[in-house]
C-alpha atoms as one frame of an Amber mdcrd trajectory, in Angstrom:
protein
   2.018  40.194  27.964  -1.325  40.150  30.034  -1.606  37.383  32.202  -4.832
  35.047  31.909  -6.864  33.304  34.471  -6.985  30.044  34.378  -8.905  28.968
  37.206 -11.503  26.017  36.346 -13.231  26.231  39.825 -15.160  29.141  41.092
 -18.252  28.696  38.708 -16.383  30.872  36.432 -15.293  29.155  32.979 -11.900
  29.504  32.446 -10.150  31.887  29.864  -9.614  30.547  26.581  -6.380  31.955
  24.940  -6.051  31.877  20.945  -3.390  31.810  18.982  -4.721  34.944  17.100
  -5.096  36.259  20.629  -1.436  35.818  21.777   0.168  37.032  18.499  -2.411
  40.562  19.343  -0.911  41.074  22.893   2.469  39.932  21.951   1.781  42.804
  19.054   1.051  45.279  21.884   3.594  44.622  24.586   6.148  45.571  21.341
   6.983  42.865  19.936   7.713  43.254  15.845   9.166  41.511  12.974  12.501
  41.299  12.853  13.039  41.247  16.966  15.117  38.753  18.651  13.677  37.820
  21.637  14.789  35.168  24.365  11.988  33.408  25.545  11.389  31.364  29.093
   7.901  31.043  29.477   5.472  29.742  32.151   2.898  28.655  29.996   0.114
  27.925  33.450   0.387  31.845  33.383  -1.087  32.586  30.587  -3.992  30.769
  30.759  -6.187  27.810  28.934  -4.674  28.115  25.380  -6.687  26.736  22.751
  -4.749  24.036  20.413  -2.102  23.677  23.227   1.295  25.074  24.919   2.390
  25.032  21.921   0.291  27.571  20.620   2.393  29.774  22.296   5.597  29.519
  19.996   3.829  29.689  17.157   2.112  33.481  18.187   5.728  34.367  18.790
   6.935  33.259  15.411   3.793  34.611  13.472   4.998  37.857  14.809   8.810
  37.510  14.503   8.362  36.151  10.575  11.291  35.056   8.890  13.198  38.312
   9.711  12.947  37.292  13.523  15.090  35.735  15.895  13.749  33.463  18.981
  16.354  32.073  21.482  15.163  30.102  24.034  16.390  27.426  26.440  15.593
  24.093  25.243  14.089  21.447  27.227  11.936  18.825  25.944   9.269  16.464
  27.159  11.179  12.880  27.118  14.582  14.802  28.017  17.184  12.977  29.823
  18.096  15.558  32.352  16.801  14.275  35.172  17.607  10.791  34.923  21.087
  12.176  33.878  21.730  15.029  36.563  24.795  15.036  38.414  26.026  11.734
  36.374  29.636  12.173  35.497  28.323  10.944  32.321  24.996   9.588  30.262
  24.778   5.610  31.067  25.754   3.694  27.664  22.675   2.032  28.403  20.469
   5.052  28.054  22.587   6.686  25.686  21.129   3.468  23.038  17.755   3.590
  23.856  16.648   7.297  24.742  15.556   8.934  22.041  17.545  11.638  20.360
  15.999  15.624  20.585  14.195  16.063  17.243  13.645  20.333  17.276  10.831
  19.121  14.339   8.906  16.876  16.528   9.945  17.609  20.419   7.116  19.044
  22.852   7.767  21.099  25.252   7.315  20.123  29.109   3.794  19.921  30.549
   4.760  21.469  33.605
């Protein structure tokens, strides 16, 4: 995929990616229906996408269509993990009052 500039300073404007723009260059780096693909993604890289980060799953699945496959590692914004990381186990505290991973609702991580 072609990277994007994203730089706001410079007196340049910055890049605007579309969704309709992602799904073309995912189209021309190969990608087809019916792939499986495993996706880790820096989304700063790409550039300033229009409607959002995630913009960017949605190109991938336009392209994939029903027929496709995306695997991907999940982490979510509101995630435990690094409240939780090298804890033998999840606090019953937390474990009550964290939500729960919704794959419906769940954004990913800003950064």
């Amino acid at each position: 995929m072609r990277r994007f500039g994203s730089s706001c300073g410079g007196g340049r404007p910055p890049v605007l990616v579309t969704r309709e723009r992602l799904v073309a260059d995912l189209r021309e780096f190969g990608l087809q229906a019916g792939d499986t693909v495993m996706l880790h993604a820096s989304v700063a890289h790409i550039g300033w996408i229009v409607g959002g980060a995630d913009q960017v799953l949605h190109a991938i699945l336009d392209v994939l269509g029903e027929a496709g496959t995306l695997m991907m590692y999940i982490g979510w914004d509101g995630s435990p993990y690094d409240v939780t990381f090298g804890a033998p186990e999840v606090p019953e505290v937390l474990q009550q009052a964290w939500p729960a991973f919704e794959p419906e609702t769940a954004k990913a991580v800003p950064g």
